[in-house]
N, C-alpha and C positions, 0 to 999 in steps of 0.2 A: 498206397503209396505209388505213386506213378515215376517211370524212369526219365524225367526232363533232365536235359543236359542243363548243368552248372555253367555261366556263363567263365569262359576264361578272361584273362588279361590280354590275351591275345585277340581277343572278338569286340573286348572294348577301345584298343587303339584302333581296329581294323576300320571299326565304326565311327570313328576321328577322321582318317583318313581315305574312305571311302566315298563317294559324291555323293550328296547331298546337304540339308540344312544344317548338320554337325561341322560337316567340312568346312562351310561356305564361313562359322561363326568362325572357325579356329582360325581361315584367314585372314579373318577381319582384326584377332586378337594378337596373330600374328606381326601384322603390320602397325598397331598400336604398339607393340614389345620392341618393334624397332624404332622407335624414337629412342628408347634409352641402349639398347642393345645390340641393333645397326644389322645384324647379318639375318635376323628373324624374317625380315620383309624377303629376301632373297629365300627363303624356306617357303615364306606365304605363296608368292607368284608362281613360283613352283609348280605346288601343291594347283592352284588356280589353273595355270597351264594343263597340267594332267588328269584333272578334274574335270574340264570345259566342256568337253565333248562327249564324256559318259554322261553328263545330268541333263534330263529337259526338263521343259518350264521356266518356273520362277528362277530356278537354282543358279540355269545357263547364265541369265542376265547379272546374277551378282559374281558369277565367275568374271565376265566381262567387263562388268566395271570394277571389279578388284584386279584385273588384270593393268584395264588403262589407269587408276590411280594410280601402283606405282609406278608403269612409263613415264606418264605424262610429269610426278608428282617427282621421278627422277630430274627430270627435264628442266622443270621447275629448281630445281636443287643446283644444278649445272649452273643455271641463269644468274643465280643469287651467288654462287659460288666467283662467279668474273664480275659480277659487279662489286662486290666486295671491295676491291679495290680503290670506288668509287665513293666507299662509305656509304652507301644505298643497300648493298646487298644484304645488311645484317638486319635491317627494317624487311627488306623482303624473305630473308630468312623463313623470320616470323611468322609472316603471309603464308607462307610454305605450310607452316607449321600447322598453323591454325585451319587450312585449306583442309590438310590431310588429314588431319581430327575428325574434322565434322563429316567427312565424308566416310569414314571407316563408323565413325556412331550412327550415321543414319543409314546409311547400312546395315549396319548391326540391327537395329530397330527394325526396319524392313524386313530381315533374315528370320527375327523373332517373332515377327507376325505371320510370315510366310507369304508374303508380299512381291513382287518382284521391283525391279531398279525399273523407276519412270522413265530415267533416258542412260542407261550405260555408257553411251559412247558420249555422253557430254564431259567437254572441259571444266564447267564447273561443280557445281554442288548437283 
């Protein structure tokens, strides 16, 4: 019998939250959890923020662009939000919506292959 340490609850979050491609998925699931939930992306970016600069590689680049998704994808939200009034902004809503989907799943896919973001700092997909 050998004496290996039993893995605690504490070394499984630690490892959620510690940089790398664990981290990188839970912010991506994070920001997905706030379409219906709303305060989870502000947990995700966070988490991305204080992440960024511990990870290199692949990891950095989807910090970055999970970082500028939700800037930009706030931004985006503002914009729909005063058009609104115009009766355009609930069509762009949508846009919004759909924007911020695809870019949090191909991420995610990229994250699970181990892949890095082809252009982080882009506005679109």
């Amino acid at each position: 019998m050998t004496n290996e340490p039993t893995p605690s609850g504490n070394d499984a979050v630690s490892g959620w939250l510690s940089p790398g491609p664990d981290n990188v998925k839970l912010v991506y699931f994070l920001y997905l959890a706030s379409l219906v939930l709303g305060v989870s992306g502000l947990v995700g970016v966070v988490l991305a923020y204080v992440n960024r600069n511990k990870a290199g590689g692949w990891v950095e680049t989807h910090y970055t662009y999970q970082i500028r998704t939700f800037w930009i994808g706030l931004l985006y939200v503002v914009i729909a939000l005063a058009l609104s009034l115009l009766l355009i902004g609930f069509l762009l809503m949508i846009a919004v919506a759909v924007w911020f989907i695809v870019r949090c799943v191909l991420g995610l896919q990229r994250a699970a292959q181990g892949q890095p973001v082809a252009n982080p700092t882009s506005w679109l997909v």
